[in-house]
LUMNUMAR-891238 format. One record per residue (C-alpha): residue number from 0; chain; x negated, y, z. Coordinates in steps of 0.02 Angstrom, whole numbers, always signed. Each point is the difference from the previous one (the first is absolute). Layout:
// LUMNUMAR-891238
resi_chain_px_py_pz
NUM_A_X_Y_Z
...
// end
This chain:
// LUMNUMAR-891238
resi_chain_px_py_pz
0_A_+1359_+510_-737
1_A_+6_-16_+208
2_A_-22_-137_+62
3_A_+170_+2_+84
4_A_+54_-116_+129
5_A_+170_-69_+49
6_A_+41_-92_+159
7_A_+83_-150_+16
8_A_+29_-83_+180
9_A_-131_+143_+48
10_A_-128_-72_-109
11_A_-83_+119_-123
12_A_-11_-73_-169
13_A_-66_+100_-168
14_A_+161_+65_-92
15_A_+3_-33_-186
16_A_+109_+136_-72
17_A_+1_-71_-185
18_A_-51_-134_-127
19_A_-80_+132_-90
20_A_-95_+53_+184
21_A_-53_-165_+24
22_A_-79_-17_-199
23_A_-80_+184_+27
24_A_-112_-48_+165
25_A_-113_-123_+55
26_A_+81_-104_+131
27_A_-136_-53_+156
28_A_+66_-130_+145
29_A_-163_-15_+132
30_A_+60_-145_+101
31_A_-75_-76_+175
32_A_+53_-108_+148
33_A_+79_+116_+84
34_A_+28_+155_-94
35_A_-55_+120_+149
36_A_-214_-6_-26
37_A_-74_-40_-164
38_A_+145_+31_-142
39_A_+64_+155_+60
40_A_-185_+64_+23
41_A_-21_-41_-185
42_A_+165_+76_-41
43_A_-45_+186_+81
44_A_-175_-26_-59
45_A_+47_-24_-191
46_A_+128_+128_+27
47_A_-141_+123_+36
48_A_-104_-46_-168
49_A_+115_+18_-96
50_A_+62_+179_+70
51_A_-165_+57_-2
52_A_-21_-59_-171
53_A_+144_+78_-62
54_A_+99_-151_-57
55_A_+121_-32_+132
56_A_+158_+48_-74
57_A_-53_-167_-133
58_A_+4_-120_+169
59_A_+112_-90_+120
60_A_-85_-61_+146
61_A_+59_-105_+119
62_A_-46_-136_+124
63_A_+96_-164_+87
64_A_-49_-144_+107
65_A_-9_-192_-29
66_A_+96_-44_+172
67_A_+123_+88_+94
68_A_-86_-20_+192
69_A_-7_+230_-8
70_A_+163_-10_-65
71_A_+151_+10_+141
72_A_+185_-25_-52
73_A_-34_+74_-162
74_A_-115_+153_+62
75_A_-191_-1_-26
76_A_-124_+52_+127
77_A_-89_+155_-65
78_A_-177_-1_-30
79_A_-99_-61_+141
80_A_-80_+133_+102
81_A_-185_-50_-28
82_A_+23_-5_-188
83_A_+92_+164_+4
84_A_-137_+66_+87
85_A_-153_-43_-119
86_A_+132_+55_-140
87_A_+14_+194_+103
88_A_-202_-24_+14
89_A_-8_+13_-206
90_A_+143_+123_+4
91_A_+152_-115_-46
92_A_+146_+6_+70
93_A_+130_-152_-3
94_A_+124_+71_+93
95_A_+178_-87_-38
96_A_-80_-175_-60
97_A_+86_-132_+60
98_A_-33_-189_-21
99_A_+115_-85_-142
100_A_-17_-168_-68
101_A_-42_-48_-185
102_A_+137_-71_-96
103_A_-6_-112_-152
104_A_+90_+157_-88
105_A_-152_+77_+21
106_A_-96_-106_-125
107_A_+104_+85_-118
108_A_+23_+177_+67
109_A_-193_+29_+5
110_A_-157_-10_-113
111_A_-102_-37_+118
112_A_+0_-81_+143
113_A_-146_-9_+106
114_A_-49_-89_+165
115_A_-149_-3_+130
116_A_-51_-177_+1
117_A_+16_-182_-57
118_A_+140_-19_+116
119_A_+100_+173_-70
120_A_-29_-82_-168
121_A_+66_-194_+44
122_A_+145_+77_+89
123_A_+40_+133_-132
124_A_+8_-146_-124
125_A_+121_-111_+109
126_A_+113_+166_+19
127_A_+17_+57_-168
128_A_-18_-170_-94
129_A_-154_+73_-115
130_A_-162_-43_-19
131_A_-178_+135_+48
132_A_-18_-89_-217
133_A_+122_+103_-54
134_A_-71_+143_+11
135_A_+95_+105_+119
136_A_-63_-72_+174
137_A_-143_+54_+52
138_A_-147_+16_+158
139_A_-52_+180_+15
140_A_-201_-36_+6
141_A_+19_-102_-134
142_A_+0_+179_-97
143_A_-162_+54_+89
144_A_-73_-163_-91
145_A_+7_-90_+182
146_A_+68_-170_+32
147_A_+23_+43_+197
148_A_+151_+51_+108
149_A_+31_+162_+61
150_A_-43_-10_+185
151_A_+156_-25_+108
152_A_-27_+105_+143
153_A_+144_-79_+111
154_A_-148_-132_+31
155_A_-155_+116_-33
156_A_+99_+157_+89
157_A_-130_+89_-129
158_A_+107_+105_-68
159_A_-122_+100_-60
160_A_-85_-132_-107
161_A_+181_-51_-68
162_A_+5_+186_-84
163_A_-140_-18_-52
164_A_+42_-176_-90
165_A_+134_+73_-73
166_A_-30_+165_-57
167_A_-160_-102_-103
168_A_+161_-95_-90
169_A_+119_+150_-24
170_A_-158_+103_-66
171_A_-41_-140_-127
172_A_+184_-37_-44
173_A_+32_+168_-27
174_A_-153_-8_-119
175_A_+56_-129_-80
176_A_+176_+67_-26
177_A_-98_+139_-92
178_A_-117_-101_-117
179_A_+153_-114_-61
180_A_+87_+194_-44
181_A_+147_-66_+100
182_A_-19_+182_+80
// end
């Protein structure tokens, strides 16, 4: 299945065409601050693994923001121009992506739902009304065995490093999507 996208207000969202869709493919929400450095990076790198690997049609991938400060009368800001440019470095392109905020529908739309720091994972908790205990919230290094954030390069303006970060967690969730046999 595409991942196919509808737009609301000008927002991109991922389009669920079916119940039976949604039971069929492993449903990934990377969420950051923001929604314009660090999630959608994750998003477009994931999205690469797993259409190198074969397995895309089995995935939708998505990403949304915590707050809504890149978000303008309903219409994201698109991916900001450093991050889209470490993204073209690798050979990604995230053309289209704009910045949407999570929803507390989204606890239930996704199987996963994954942030970039402590601070992804307190909001993402408020939002949604779930706990990171029950087993659907999650920090992306924590799958690389790491109990660090991914560095946010707003601050560091290391973009570079923040790819880095995060391709380590989409590499070792992937992995571990593929030892459970969820893929």
């Amino acid at each position: 299945m595409e991942n196919e996208l509808y737009i609301k207000n000008g927002v991109n969202k991922p389009f669920f065409q079916s119940r039976k869709d949604q039971k069929e493919s492993i449903k990934i929400l990377f969420i950051c601050h923001g929604n314009i450095c660090r999630s959608p990076m994750a998003e477009f790198i994931f999205k690469d693994i797993v259409q190198k690997e074969g397995v895309a049609s089995h995935f939708v991938i998505a990403s949304a923001a915590t707050s809504t400060e890149e978000i303008w009368g309903d219409v994201g800001n698109p991916v900001y121009p450093p991050a889209r440019k470490v993204l073209a470095k690798h050979g990604l392109s995230c053309d289209g992506k704009y910045a949407v905020q999570l929803t507390a529908e989204d606890y239930d739309r996704y199987d996963y739902l994954i942030g970039m720091d402590d601070a992804n994972i307190r909001n993402m908790e408020r939002m949604t009304g779930h706990s990171a205990v029950e087993g659907k919230i999650y920090k992306l290094l924590t799958f690389a065995g790491e109990t660090r954030d991914v560095s946010d390069p707003w601050y560091t303006r290391d973009f570079e490093q923040a790819y880095r970060d995060i391709y380590t967690g989409c590499v070792a969730f992937y992995e571990d999507l593929r030892a459970s046999g969820r893929i």
